[in-house]
C-alpha positions in Angstrom: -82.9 84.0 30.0 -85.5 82.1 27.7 -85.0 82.7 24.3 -88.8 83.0 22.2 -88.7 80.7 19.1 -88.6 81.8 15.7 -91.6 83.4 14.6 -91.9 82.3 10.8 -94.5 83.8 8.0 -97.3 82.1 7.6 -96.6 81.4 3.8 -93.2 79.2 4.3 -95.0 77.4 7.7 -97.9 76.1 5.0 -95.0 74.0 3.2 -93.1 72.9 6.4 -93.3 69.2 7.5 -95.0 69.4 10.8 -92.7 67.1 12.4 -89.1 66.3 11.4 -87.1 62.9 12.4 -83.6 64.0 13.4 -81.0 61.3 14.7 -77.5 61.3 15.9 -74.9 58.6 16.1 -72.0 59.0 18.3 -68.8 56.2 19.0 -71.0 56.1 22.1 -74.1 56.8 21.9 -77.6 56.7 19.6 -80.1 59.5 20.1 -83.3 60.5 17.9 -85.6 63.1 18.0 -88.6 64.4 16.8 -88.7 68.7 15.5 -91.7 70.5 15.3 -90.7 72.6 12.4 -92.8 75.6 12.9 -92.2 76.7 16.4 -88.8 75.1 16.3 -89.2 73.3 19.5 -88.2 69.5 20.2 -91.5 67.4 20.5 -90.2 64.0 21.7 -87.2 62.4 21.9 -85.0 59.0 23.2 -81.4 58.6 23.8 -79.3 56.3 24.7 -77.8 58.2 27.6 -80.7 58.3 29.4 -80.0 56.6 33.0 -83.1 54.4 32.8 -82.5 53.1 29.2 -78.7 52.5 29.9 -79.2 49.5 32.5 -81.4 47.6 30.2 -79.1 47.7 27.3 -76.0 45.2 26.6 -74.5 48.3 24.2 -75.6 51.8 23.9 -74.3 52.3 20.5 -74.7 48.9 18.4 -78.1 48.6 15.8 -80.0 46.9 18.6 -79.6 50.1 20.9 -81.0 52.1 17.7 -83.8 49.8 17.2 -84.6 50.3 20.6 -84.0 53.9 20.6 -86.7 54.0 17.8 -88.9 51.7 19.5 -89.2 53.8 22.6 -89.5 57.0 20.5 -92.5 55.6 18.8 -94.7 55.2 21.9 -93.7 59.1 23.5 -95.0 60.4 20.0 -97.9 58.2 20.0 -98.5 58.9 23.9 -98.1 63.0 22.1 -101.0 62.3 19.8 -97.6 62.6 17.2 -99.2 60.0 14.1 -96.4 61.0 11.7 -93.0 62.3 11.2 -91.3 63.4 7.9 -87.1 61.8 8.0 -84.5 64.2 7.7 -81.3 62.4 6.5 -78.0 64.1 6.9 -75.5 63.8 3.5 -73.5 61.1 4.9 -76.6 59.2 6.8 -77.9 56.3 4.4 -80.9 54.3 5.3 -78.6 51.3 6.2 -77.7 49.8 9.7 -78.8 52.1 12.4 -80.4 54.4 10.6 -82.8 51.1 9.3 -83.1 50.2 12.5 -84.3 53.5 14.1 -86.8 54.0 10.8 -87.9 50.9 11.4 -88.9 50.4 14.8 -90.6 54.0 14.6 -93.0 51.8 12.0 -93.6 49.1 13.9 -94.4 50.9 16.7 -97.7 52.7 14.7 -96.0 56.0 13.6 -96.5 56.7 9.6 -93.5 58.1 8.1 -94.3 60.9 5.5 
């Protein structure tokens, strides 16, 4: 059973970010992705799980794993026509370590941050 997403007056969809920059740090594992706020739908996103990622990468849950996490990130959204994402930061999240990382790759690979 498919669940429709939320369907969200027009009036709070005007002051949305369209896309949103979620990660998620695990003892294991980085993962990031990319919310479209007004259908409530993932748009893109890169994990460290991923089979194909895994073999290539001495750790999956060190800074360089997050910069690279980031880095592939950046070219799905720009392969989704995606040109910038607004960063959602959790309370405890500061932009420090892997959270720089991920940020930062995502710039260098052409994405603006809003």
């Amino acid at each position: 059973m498919v669940i429709p997403p939320p369907v969200r007056p027009p009036r709070i969809t005007k002051f949305l970010k369209p896309y949103v920059l979620k990660m998620h740090f695990t003892n294991k594992y980085v993962s990031a992705q990319v919310i479209h706020s007004p259908t409530a739908t993932v748009a893109s996103s890169a994990s460290s799980q991923e089979k194909a990622l895994r073999a290539s990468m001495e750790s999956t849950r060190d800074v360089a794993a997050a910069a690279k996490i980031g880095k592939i990130l950046g070219e799905r959204l720009l392969l989704k026509d995606i040109p910038a994402v607004s960063v959602f930061l959790k309370r405890e999240q500061m932009y420090h370590g892997k959270v720089k990382a991920v940020i930062d790759s995502l710039r260098e690979a052409g994405v603006k941050l809003l």
